[in-house]
KEGU-641450 format. One line per 2 residues: number of its first residue (from 0); their letters; for each residue x, y, z of C-alpha. Coordinates in nm, 4 decimals. Last residue first. Layout:
BEGIN
NUM) A) X:Y:Z  ...
END
This chain:
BEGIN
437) XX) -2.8940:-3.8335:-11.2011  -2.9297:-4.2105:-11.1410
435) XX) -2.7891:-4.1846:-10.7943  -3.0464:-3.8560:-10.7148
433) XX) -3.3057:-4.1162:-10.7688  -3.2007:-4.3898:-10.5225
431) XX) -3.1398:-4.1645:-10.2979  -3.5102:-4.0331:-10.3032
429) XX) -3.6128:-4.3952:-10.2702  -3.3917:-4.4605:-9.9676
427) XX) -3.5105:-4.1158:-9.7992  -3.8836:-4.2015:-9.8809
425) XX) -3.8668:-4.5633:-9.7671  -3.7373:-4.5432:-9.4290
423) XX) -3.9976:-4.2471:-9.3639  -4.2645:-4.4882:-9.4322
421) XX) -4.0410:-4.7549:-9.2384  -3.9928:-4.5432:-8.9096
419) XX) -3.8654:-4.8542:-8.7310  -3.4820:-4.7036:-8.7114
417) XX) -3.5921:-4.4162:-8.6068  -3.6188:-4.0106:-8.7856
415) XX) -3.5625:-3.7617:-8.5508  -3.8147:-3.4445:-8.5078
413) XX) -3.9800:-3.4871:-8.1581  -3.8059:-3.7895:-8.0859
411) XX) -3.6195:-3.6154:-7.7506  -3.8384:-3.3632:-7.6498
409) XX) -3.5970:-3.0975:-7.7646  -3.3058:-2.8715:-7.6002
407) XX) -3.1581:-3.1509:-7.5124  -3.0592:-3.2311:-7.8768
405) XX) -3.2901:-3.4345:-8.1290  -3.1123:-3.6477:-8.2838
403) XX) -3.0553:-3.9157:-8.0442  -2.8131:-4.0136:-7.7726
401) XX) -2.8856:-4.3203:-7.5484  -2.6133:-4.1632:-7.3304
399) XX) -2.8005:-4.0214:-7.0181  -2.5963:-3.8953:-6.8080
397) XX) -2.7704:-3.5511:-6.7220  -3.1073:-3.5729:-6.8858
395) XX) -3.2758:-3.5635:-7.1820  -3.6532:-3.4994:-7.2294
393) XX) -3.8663:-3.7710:-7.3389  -4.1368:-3.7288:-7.0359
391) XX) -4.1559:-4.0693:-6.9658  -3.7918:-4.0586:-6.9572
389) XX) -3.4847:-4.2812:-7.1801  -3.5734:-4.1523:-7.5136
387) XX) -3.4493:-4.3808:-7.7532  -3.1562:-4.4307:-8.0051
385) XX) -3.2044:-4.7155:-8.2755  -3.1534:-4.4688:-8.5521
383) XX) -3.2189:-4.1349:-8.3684  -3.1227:-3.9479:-8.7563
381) XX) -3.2071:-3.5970:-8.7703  -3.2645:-3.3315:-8.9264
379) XX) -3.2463:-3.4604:-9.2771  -2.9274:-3.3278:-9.4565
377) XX) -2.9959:-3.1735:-9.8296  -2.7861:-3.2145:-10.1515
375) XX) -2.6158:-3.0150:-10.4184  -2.8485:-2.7834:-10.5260
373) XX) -2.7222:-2.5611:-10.7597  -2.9515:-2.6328:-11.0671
371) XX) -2.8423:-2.8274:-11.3503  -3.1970:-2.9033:-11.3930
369) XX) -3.2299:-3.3104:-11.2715  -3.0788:-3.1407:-10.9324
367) XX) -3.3319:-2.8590:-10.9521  -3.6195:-3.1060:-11.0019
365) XX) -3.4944:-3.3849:-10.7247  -3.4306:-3.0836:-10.4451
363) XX) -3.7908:-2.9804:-10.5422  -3.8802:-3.3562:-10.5134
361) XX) -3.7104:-3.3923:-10.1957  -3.8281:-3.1201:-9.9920
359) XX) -4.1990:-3.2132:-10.1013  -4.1022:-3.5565:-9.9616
357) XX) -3.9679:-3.5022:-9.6313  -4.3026:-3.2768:-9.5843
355) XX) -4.5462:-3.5767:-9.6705  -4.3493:-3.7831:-9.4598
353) XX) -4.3696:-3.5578:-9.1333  -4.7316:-3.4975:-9.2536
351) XX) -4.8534:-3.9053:-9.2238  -4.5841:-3.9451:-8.9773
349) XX) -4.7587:-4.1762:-8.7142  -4.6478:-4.3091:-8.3587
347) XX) -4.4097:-4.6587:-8.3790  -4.0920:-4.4808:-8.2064
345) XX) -4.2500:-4.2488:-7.9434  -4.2083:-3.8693:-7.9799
343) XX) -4.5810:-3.7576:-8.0800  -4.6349:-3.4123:-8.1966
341) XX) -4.9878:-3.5017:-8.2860  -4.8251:-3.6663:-8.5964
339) XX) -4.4515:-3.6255:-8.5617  -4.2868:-3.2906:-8.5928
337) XX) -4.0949:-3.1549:-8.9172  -3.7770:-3.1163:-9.0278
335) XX) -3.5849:-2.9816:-9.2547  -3.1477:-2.9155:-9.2337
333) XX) -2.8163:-2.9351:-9.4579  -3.0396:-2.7595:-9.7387
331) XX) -2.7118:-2.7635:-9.9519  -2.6835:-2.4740:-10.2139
329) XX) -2.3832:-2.4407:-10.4795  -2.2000:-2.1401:-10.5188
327) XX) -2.2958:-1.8547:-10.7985  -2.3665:-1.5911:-10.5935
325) XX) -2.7070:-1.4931:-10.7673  -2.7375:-1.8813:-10.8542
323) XX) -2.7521:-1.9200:-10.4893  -2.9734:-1.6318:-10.4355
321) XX) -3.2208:-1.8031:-10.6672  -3.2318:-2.1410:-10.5006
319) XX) -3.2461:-1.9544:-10.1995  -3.6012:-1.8327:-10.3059
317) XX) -3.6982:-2.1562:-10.4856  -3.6736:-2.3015:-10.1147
315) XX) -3.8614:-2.0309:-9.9547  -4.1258:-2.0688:-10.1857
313) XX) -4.1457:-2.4542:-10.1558  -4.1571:-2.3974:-9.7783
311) XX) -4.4386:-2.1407:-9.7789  -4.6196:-2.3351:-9.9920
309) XX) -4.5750:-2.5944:-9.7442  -4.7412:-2.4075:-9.4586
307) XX) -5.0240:-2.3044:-9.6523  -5.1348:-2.6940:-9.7239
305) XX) -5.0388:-2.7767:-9.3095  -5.2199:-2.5452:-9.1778
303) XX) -5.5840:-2.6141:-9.1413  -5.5271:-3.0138:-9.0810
301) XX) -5.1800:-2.9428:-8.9311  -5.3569:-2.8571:-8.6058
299) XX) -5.1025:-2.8758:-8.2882  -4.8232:-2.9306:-8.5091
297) XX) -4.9464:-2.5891:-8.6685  -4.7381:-2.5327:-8.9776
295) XX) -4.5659:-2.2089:-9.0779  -4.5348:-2.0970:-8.7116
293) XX) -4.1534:-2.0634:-8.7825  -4.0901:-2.3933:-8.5040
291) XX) -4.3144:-2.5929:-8.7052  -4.2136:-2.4709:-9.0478
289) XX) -3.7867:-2.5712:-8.9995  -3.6409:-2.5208:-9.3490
287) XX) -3.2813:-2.4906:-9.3141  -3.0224:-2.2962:-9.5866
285) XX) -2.6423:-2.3241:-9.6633  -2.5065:-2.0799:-9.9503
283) XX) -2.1544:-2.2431:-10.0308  -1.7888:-2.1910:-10.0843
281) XX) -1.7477:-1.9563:-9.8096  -1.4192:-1.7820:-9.8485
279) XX) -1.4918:-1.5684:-10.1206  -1.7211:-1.4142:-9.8971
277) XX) -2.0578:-1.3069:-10.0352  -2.2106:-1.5972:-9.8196
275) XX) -2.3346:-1.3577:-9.5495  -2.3668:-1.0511:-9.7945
273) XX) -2.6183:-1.2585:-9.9742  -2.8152:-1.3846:-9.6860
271) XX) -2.8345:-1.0595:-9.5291  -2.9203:-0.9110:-9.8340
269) XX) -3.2170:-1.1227:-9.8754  -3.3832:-1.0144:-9.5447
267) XX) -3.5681:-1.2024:-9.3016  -3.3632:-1.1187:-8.9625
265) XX) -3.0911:-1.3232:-9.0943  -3.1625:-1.6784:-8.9561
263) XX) -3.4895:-1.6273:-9.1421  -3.3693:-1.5595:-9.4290
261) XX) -3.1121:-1.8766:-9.4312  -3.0450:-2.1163:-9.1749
259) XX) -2.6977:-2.0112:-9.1691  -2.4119:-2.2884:-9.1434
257) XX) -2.1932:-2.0927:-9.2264  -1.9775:-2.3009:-9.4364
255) XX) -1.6083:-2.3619:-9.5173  -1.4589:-2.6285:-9.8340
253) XX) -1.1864:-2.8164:-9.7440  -0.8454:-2.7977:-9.9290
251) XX) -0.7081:-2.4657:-9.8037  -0.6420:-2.5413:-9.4145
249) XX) -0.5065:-2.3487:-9.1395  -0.5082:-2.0125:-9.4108
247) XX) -0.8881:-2.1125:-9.4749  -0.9974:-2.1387:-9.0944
245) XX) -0.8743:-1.7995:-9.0666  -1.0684:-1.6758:-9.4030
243) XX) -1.4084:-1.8739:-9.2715  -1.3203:-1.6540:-8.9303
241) XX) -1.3088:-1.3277:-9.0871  -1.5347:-1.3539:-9.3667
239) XX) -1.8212:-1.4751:-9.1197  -1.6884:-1.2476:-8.8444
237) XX) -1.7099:-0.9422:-9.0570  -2.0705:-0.9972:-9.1709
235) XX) -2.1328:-1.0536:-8.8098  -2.0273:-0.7425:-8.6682
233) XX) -2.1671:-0.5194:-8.9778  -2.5361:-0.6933:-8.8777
231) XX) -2.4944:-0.5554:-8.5516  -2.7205:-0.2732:-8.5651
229) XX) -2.9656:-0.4486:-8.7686  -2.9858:-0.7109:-8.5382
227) XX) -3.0181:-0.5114:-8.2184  -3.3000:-0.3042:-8.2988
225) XX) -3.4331:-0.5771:-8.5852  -3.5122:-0.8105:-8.3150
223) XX) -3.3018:-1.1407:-8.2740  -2.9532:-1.0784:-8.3486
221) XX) -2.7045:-1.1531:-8.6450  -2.7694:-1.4709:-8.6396
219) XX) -2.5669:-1.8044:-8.6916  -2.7285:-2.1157:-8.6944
217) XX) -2.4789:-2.3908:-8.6465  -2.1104:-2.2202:-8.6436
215) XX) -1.8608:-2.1690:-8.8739  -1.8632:-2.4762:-9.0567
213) XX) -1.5428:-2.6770:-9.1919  -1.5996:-2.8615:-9.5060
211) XX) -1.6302:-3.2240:-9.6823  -1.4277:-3.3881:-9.4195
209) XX) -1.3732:-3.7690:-9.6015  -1.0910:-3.6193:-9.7919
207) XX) -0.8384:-3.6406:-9.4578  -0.5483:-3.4065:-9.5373
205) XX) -0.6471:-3.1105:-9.3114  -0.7613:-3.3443:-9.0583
203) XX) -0.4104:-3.4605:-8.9688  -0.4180:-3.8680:-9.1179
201) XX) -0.2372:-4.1279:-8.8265  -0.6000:-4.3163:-8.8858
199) XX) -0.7387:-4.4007:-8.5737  -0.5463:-4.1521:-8.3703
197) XX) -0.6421:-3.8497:-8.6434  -0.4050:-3.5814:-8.6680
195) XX) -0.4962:-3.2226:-8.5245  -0.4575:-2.9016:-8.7376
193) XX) -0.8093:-2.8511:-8.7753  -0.8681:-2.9151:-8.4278
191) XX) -0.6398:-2.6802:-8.2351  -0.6737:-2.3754:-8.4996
189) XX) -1.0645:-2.4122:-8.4141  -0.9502:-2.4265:-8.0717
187) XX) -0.7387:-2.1169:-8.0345  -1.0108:-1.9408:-8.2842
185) XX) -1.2924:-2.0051:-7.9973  -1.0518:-1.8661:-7.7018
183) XX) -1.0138:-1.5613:-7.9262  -1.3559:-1.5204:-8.0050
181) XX) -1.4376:-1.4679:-7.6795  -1.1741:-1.2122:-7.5814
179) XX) -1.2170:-1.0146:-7.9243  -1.6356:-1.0093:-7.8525
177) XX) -1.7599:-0.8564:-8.1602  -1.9481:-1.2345:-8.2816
175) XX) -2.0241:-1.2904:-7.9410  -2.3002:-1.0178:-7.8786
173) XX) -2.5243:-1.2323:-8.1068  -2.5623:-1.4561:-7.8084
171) XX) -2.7317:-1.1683:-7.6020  -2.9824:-1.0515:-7.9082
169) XX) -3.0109:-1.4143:-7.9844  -3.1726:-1.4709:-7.6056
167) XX) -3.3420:-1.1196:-7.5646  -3.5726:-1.2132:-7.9000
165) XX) -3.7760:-1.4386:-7.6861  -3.8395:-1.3500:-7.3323
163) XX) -3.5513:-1.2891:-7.0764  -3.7453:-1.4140:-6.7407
161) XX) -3.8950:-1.6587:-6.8852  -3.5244:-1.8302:-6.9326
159) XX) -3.6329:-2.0509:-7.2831  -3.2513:-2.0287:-7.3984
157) XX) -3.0194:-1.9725:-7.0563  -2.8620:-1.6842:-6.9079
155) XX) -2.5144:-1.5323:-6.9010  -2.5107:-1.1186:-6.7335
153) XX) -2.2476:-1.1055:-6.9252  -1.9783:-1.0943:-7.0983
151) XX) -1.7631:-1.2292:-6.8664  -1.5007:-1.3895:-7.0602
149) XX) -1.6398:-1.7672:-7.0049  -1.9712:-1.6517:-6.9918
147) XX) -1.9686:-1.4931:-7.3773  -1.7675:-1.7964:-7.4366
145) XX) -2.0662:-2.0173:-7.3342  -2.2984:-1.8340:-7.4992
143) XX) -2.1733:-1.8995:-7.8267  -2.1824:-2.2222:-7.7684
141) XX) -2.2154:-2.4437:-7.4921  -2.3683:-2.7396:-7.6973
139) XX) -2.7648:-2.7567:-7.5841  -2.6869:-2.3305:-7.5887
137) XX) -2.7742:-2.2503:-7.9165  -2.5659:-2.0418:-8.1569
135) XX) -2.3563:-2.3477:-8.1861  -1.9773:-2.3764:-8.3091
133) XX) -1.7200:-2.5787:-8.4727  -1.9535:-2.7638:-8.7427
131) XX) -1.8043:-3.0575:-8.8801  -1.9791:-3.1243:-9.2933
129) XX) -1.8540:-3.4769:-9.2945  -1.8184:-3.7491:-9.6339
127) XX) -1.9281:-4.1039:-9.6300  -1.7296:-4.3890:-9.8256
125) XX) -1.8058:-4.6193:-9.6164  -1.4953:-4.6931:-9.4568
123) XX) -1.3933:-4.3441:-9.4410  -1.7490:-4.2513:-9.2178
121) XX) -1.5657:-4.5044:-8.9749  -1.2176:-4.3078:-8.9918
119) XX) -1.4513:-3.9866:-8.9587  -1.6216:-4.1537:-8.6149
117) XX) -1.3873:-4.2850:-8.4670  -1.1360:-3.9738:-8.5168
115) XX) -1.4579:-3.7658:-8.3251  -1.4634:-4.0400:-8.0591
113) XX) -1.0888:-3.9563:-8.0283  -1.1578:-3.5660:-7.9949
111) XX) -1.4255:-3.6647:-7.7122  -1.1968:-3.9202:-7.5423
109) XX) -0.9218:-3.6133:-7.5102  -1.1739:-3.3450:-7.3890
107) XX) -1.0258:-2.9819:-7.4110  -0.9219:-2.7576:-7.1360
105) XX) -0.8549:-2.4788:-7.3500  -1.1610:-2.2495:-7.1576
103) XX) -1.2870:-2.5380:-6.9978  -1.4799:-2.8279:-7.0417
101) XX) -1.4106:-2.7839:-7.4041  -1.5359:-3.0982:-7.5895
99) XX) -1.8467:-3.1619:-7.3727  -1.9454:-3.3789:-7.1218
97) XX) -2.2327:-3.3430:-7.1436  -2.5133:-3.2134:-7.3305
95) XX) -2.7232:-2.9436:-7.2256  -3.0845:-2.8549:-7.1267
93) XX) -3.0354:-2.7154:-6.7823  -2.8113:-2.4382:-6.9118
91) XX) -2.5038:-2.4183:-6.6972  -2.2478:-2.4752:-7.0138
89) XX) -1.9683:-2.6977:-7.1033  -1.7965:-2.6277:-7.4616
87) XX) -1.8953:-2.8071:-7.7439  -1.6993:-2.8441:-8.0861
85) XX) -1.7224:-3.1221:-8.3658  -2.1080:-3.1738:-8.4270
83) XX) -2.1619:-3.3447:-8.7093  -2.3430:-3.3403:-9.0514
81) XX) -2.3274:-3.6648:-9.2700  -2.3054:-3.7120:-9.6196
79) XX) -2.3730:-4.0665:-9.7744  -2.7092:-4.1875:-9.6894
77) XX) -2.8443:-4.4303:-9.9559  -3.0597:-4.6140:-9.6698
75) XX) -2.7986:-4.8679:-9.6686  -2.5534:-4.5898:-9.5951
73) XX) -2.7296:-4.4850:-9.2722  -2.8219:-4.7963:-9.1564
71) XX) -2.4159:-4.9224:-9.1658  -2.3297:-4.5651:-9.0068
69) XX) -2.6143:-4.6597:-8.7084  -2.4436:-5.0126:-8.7067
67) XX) -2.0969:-4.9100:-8.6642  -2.2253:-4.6323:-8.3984
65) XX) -2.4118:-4.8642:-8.2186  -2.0816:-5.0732:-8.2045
63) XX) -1.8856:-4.7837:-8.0747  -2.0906:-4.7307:-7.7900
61) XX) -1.9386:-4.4156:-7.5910  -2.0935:-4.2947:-7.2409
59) XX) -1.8303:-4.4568:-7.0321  -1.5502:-4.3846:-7.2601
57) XX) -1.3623:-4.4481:-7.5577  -1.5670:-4.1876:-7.7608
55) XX) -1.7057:-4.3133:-8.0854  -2.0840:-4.2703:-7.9461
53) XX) -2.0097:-3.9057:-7.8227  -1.8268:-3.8249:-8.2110
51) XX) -2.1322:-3.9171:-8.3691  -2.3593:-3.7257:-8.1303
49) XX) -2.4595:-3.4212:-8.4089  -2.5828:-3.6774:-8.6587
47) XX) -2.7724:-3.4804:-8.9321  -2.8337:-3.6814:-9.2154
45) XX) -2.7704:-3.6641:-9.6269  -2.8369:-3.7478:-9.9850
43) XX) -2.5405:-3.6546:-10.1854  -2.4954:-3.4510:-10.5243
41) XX) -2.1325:-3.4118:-10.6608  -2.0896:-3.3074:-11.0198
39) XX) -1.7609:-3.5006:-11.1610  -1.4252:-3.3821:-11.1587
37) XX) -1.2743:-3.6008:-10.8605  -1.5940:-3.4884:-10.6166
35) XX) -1.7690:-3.1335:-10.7545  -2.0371:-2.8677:-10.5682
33) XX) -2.1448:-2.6564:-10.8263  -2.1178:-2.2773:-10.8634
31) XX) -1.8534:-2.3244:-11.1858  -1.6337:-2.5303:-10.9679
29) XX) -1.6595:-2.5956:-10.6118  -1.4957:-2.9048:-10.4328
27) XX) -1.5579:-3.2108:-10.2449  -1.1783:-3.3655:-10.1914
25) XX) -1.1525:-3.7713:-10.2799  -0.8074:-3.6742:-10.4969
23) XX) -0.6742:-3.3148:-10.4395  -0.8379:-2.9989:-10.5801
21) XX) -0.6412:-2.9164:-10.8829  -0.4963:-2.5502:-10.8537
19) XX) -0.3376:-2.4367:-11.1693  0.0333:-2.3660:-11.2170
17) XX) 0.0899:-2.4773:-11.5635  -0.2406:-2.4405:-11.7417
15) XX) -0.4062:-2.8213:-11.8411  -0.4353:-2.9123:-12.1653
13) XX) -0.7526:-2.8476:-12.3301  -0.6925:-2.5370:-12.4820
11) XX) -0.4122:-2.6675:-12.6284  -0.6056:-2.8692:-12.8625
9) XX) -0.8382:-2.6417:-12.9665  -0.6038:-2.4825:-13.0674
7) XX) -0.3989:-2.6852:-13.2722  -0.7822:-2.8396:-13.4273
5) XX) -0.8760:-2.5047:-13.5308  -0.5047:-2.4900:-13.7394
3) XX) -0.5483:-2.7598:-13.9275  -0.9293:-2.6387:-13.9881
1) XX) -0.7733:-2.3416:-14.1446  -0.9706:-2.0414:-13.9897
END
């Protein structure tokens, strides 16, 4: 080919094709199976922080300075992606927070939605970005559950009841997903807060960059025991594309999750996973690594566990790693945790295996990261910053507002990472530190 004529070409190739969707300035994207910010690969060290939007609330239980200085810990520590709780919905269940954002079916909390424009027009400042999921399968939010009560889907009982042993509770919740009536009340306020406009900032969420992506729900399942599950598994596949391609036609710029925990938040099958993020509509595989509450690792006796335990881990990781690139979407780890030494809860108690665990997590994420890899980033689960449990027994309680990571559900320190956990400190600010010079 005359070189002339090679260089022509070439140059039109590179100009841009009339018509083309750009994503918009400060928007996390996808592009070739990689998450991308303004062009360039984006890779982010994160935290969960499900009470954000109760500290930025302009009420009773709010604290809006705590959560200026939790955000300023946060980013010091390299932190710059945050997941958040963004839906609730008021439930019996003895271990639940309150108040909630839907006290009622549409009766919807107005300091709650304002401590949730705190919090993004905060996470703005510092250049922080929000994964908001809109649902729970667990009921310490309401949840799923919670609609399933609301429209009398019933008989309603709670997570733990020893009266329905374990898998009768995500059997029952997993009933949601073909519920019309429940689902229903849950689109009418998904469609309510996407298309809301933040106080603070006068921005409608659908414009605001510093939302990374909408999330279906936290944890999804298709059921508990293969019976149910497998039976049911056509119900959830078609809420998943159903509901991320709702959320999509209220809103086309941010990127939608499922928030899955991976295989074993889909009855431990690979195809589950894959069908579940098949969807053009979800932009990204999500996966969480929990080995304590799997039976991987022991907290009772992590001597003769913990080695096997983590090789379970690091498998399960490379696993997802491969279904990613399978699907070709990028891969956050948006939670891991492990307990405390001798499943202590007290700020100052050891971490020897909690740290060793945070940082086998982070060199694989480091390797496939330095690789080209698909993984994007991971989310710590969780941050109690300067947050404390306020009973000798560490469990929440009804008005209690010294929120922490850990949600009623759990002990409350069991798995959050405090402000005066300095080994821990230094192994998230040195892994940020690392993916920065990627």
């Amino acid at each position: 080919m005359n070189p002339t004529r090679r260089a022509l070409l070439a140059a039109l190739a590179a100009l841009p094709v009339l018509g083309a969707a750009r994503p918009p300035r400060g928007f996390v994207a996808v592009a070739n199976g990689r998450l991308t910010l303004d062009g360039r690969p984006y890779r982010f060290v994160g935290a969960n922080l499900w009470y954000g939007a109760w500290l930025g609330a302009p009420a009773a239980y709010g604290d809006r300075a705590r959560l200026s200085r939790e955000l300023d810990r946060l980013k010091a520590l390299g932190v710059t992606n945050l997941r958040v709780l963004g839906a609730g919905e008021r439930s019996p269940a003895k271990a639940a927070v309150s108040p909630t954002f839907q006290e009622r079916p549409g009766g919807y909390d107005a300091n709650l939605l304002k401590g949730l424009d705190v919090l993004l027009a905060e996470m703005a400042a510092r250049d922080m970005k929000a994964v908001i999921y809109l649902n729970n399968f667990w009921d310490w939010s309401g949840g799923m559950p919670a609609y399933l009560r609301w429209v009398g889907n019933g008989p309603w009982f709670q997570h733990g009841d020893a009266n329905h042993p374990w898998p009768d509770y995500p059997d029952y919740t997993a009933r949601f997903y073909a519920d019309d009536k429940a689902n229903a009340l849950f689109r009418r306020y998904v469609k309510s807060l996407v298309g809301r406009a933040n106080t603070v900032t006068g921005k409608p969420y659908r414009d605001d960059p510093t939302i990374m992506a909408w999330q279906l729900a936290n944890e999804p399942r298709p059921g508990g025991s293969d019976a149910f599950g497998l039976s049911n598994l056509p119900a959830y596949q078609r809420w998943i594309a159903e509901t991320s391609d709702f959320i999509k036609t209220q809103d086309p710029r941010h990127l939608v999750s499922t928030g899955s925990e991976g295989e074993m938040g889909c009855l431990g099958r690979e195809t589950c996973v894959l069908d579940a993020h098949r969807p053009a509509s979800i932009d990204y595989v999500t996966a969480h690594i929990w080995p304590n509450n799997w039976s991987w690792i022991d907290a009772s006796n992590p001597a003769a566990t913990y080695d096997a335990g983590e090789a379970r881990c690091r498998d399960y990781v490379a696993r997802h790693i491969a279904l990613a690139r399978q699907l070709n979407k990028p891969l956050v780890i948006e939670e891991f945790g492990l307990a405390r030494d001798a499943r202590a809860f007290a700020p100052g108690s050891a971490t020897a295996d909690k740290d060793r665990f945070y940082q086998a997590i982070y060199d694989l994420t480091l390797a496939d990261m330095r690789a080209g890899g698909p993984l994007a980033g991971t989310n710590f689960w969780a941050w109690n910053g300067e947050g404390r449990a306020q009973h000798p027994d560490a469990w929440f309680a009804p008005g209690d507002k010294a929120f922490v990571g850990d949600p009623p559900q759990e002990e409350q320190g069991l798995y959050g990472v405090f402000d005066t956990d300095a080994s821990t400190l230094d192994i998230i600010r040195d892994h940020a530190m690392a993916v920065r010079k990627i």
